[in-house]
C-alpha positions as CSV (number, residue, x, y, z in Angstrom):
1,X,107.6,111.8,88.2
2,X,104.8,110.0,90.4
3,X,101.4,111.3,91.1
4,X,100.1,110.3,93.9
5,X,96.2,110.7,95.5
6,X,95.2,110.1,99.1
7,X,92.8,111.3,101.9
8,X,90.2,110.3,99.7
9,X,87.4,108.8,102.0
10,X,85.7,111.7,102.5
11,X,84.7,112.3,98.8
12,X,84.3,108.2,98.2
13,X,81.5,107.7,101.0
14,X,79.8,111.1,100.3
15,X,79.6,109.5,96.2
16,X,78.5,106.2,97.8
17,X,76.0,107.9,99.6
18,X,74.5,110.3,96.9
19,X,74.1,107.1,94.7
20,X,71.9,104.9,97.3
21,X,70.1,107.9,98.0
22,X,69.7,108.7,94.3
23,X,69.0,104.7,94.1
24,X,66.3,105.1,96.3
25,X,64.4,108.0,95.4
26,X,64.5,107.0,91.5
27,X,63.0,103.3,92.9
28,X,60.2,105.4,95.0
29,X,59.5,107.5,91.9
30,X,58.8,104.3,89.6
31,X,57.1,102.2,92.0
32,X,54.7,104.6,93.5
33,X,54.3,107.3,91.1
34,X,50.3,107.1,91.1
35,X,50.4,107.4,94.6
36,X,52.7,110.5,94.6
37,X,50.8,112.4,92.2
38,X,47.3,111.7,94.3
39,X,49.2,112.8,97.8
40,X,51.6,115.7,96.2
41,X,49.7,117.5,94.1
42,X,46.3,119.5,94.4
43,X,44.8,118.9,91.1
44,X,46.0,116.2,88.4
45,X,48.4,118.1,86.2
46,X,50.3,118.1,82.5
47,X,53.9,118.6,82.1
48,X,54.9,119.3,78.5
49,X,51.7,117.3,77.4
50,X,52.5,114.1,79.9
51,X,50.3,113.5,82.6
52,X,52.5,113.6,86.0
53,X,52.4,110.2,86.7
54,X,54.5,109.4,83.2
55,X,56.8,112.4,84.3
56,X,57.7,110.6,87.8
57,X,58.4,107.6,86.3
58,X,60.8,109.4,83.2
59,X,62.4,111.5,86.5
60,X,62.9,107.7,88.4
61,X,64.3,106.5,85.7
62,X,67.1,109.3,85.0
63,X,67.6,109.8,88.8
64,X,68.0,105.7,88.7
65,X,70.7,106.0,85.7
66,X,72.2,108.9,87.4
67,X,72.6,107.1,90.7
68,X,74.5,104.2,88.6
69,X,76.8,107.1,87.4
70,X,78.1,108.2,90.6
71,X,78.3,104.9,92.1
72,X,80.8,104.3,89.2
73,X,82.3,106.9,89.6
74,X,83.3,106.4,93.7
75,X,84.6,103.0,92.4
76,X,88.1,103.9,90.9
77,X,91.4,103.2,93.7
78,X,92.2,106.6,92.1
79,X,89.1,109.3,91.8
80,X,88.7,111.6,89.3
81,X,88.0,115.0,90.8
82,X,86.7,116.3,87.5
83,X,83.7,114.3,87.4
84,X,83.6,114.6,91.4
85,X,83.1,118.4,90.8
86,X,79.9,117.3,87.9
87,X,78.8,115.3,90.4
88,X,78.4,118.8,92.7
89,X,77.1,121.5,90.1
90,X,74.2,118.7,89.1
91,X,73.4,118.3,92.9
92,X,73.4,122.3,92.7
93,X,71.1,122.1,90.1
94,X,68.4,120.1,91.8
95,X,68.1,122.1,94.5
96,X,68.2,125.3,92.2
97,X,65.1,123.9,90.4
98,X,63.3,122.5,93.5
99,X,63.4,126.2,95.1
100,X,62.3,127.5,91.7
101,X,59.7,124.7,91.3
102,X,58.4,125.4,94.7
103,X,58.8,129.6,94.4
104,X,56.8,129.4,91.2
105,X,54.3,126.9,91.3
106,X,53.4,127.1,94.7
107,X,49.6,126.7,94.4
108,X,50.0,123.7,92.6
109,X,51.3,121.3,95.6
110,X,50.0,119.7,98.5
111,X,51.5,120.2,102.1
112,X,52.5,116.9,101.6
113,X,54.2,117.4,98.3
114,X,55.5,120.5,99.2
115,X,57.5,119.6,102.5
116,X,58.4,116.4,100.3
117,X,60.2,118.3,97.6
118,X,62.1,120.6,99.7
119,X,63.3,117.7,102.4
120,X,64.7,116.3,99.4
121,X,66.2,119.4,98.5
122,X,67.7,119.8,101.7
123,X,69.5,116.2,101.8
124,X,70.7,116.9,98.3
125,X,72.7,120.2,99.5
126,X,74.2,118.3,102.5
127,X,75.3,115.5,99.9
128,X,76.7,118.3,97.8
129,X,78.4,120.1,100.4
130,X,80.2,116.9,101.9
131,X,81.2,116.3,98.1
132,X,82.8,119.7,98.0
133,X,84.6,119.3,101.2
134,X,85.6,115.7,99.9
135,X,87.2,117.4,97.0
136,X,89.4,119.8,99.0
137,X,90.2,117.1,101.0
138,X,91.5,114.7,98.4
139,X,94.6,114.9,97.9
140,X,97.1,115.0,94.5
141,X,100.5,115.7,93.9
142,X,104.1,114.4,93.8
143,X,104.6,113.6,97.1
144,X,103.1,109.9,98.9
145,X,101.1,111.2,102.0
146,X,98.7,109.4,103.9
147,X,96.3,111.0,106.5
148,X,95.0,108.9,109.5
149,X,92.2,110.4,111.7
150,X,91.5,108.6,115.2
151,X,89.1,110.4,117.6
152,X,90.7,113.9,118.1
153,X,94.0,112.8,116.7
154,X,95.6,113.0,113.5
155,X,99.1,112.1,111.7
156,X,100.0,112.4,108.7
157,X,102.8,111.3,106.8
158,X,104.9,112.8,103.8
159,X,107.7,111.3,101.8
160,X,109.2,111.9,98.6
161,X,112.6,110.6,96.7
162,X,115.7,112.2,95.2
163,X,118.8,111.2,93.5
164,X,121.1,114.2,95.8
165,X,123.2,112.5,97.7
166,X,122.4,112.1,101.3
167,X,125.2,114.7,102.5
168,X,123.9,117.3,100.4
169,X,120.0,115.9,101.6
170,X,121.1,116.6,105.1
171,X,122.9,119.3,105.0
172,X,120.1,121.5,103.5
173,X,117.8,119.8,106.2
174,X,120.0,120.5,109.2
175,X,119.6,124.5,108.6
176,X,116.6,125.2,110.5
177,X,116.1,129.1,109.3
178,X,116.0,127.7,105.4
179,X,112.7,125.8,106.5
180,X,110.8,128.9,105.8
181,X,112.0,129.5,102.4
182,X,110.2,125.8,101.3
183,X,107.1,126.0,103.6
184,X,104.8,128.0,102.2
185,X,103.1,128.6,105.5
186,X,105.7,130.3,107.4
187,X,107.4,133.6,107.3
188,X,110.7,133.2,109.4
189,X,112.4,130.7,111.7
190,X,114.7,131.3,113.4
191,X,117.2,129.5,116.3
192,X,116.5,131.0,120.1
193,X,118.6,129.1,121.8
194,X,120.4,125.8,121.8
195,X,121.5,123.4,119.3
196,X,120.7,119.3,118.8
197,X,118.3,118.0,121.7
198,X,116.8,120.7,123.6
199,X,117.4,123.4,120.7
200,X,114.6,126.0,120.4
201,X,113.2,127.8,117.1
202,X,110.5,130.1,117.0
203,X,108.1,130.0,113.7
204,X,106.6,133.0,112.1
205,X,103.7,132.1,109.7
206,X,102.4,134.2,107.0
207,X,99.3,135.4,108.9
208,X,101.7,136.7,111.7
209,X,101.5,134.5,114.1
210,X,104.2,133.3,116.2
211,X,105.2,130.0,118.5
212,X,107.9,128.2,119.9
213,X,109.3,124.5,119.3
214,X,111.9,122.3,121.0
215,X,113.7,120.0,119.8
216,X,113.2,116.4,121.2
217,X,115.3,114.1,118.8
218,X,118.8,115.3,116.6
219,X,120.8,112.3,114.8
220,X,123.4,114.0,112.8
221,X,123.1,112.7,109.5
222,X,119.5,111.2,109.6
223,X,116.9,113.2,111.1
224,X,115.3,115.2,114.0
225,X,112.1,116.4,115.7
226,X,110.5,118.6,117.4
227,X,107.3,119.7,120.3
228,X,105.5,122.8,119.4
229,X,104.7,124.8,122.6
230,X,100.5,124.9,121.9
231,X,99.9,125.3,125.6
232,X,101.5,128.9,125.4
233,X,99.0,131.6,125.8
234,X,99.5,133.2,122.4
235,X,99.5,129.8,120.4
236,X,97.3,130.6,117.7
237,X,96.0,127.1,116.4
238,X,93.1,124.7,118.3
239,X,95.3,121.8,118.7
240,X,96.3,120.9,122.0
241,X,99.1,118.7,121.2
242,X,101.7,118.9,118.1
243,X,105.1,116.7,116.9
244,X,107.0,117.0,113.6
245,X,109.9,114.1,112.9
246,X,111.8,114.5,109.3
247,X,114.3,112.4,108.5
248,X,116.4,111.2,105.4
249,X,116.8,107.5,104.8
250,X,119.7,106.3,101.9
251,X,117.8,103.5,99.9
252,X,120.6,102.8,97.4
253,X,120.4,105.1,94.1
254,X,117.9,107.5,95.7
255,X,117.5,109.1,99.5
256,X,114.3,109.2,101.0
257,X,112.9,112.4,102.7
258,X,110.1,111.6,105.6
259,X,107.6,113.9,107.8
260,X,105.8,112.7,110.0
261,X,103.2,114.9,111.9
262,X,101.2,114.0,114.5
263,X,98.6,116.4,116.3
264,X,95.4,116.5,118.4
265,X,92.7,118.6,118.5
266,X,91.5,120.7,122.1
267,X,88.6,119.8,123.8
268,X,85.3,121.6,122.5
269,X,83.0,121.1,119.2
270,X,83.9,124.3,117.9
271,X,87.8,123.5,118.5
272,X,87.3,120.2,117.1
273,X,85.1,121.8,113.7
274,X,87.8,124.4,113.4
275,X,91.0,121.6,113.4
276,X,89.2,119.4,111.0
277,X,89.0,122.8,108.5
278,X,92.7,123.6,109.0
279,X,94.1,120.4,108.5
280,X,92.0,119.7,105.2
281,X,94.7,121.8,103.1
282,X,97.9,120.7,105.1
283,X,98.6,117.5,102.4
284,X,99.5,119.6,99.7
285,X,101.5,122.1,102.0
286,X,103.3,119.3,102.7
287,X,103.8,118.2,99.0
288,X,105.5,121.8,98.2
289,X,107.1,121.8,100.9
290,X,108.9,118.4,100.2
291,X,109.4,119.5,96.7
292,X,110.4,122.9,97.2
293,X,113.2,121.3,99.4
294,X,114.2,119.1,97.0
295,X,114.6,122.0,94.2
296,X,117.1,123.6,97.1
297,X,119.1,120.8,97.5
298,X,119.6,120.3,93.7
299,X,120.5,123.7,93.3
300,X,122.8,123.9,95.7
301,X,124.3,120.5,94.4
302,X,124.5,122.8,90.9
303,X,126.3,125.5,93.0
304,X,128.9,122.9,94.6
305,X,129.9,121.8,91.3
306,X,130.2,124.8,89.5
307,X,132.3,126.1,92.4
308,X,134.1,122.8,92.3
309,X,134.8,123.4,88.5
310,X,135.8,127.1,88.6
311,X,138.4,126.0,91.7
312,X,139.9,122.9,89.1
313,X,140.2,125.3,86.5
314,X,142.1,128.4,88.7
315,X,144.4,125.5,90.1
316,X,144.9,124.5,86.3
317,X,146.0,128.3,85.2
318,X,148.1,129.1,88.6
């Protein structure tokens, strides 16, 4: 089975950005640190026995290795989240000890040195929080999906392969009330009126909320899509525009299954904040999904053949 990872530039350039800013601030440490300690500190001071000027250069250098580290590590076509997540609980624990440092010691730093240590403090936790965020986003599982913001807009694609052939494939497809027992996001569909082009299902998710979609394309045998009704009053989500196409394509030996979503956000910063959140964990809804449907449409291949077996065998015995 392939593994797959996607949606990963969030986590990449936050990385990228930790290390020149880690690159920096060790470089700044060993270059000036006589002129640190004489415009951060009050008095000249001792750490463990070292004067401060030897401790600024030891911290540049480890902050200088450690900004080598993550660059390394936002370098692989395929991240690894692990070390991502290291990445985060050592940015956690820099600004941990600067609010200690500064809590503590308070007496022992200049205005300058104060404001210095806590600005740096600050831009740490903004690198660590776009990290985390970059994490979630990232996506990993069976299924090949690939996100693609522009502006307010956003589609994302899902496919994934099976050996069922396409009749069976379709067949499970066609019967819109089973897509709530693979999404994990819904409750119930169900038909309201209609059938092919210009059918209408309503969606129940598991929050209960409730909406309407029409169908805009139905080829028997290959696909269809529909428009979800966002501009009905009680549409719960801030998008002001959403499509979904699936479809099932026979390449030979295996059929492949395709979604396409496409979506854009309403007009507003909170609307736009709030879109960007709720379509961070859609990737691996769509990867259950796909799979979950899959795991249908073998089983029901299972069922087809053991009915086809039991009818041979009553034939045989009548």
């Amino acid at each position: 089975m392939k593994n797959y990872q996607s949606n990963q530039n969030l986590l990449r350039r936050s990385l990228q950005a930790n290390a020149l800013f880690s690159f920096l601030s060790g470089a700044v440490l060993i270059a000036a640190a006589t002129y640190l300690s004489d415009i951060m500190f009050v008095i000249p001071i001792q750490v463990l026995g070292f004067e401060i000027e030897t401790v600024l250069i030891a911290s540049g250098i480890g902050i200088l290795v450690f900004a080598c580290d993550v660059w390394l590590i936002s370098r692989p076509t395929r991240l690894n989240l692990m070390q991502a997540r290291l990445i985060i609980a050592m940015d956690i624990l820099w600004v941990i000890a600067s609010g200690a440092v500064l809590l503590l010691w308070p007496e022992v730093f200049t205005t300058t040195g104060f404001v210095s240590i806590a600005i740096v403090a600050v831009i740490v936790a903004d690198l660590g929080l776009m990290e985390f965020f970059g994490v979630l986003a990232t996506y990993q599982g069976q299924s090949k999906i690939a996100t693609h913001y522009q502006g307010d807009n956003l589609t994302i694609t899902a496919t994934n392969e099976t050996e069922v052939p396409a009749e069976k494939v379709w067949a499970v497809m066609r019967q819109q009330e089973r897509y709530a027992d693979v999404a994990d996001n819904l409750r119930s569909v169900s038909i309201v009126e209609g059938q092919g082009i210009g059918l209408i299902r309503e969606c129940s998710d598991t929050r209960g909320n409730h909406w309407k979609e029409t169908c805009t394309r139905w080829q028997e045998g290959e696909g269809f899509a529909f428009r979800v009704h966002t501009d009905a009053q009680d549409y719960p989500y801030p998008i002001a525009e959403l499509s979904g196409d699936w479809s099932v394509t026979d390449h030979g030996q295996v059929r492949q299954i395709k979604m396409t979503f496409q979506a854009k956000a309403k007009s507003g910063l909170l609307n736009k904040l709030a879109f960007r959140l709720i379509a961070t964990p859609f990737a691996p809804v769509c990867d259950r999904l796909l799979r979950n449907w899959i795991g249908v449409m073998k089983n029901d291949q299972i069922d087809i053949r053991q009915h086809q077996v039991q009818k041979n065998r009553t034939a045989l015995q009548s």
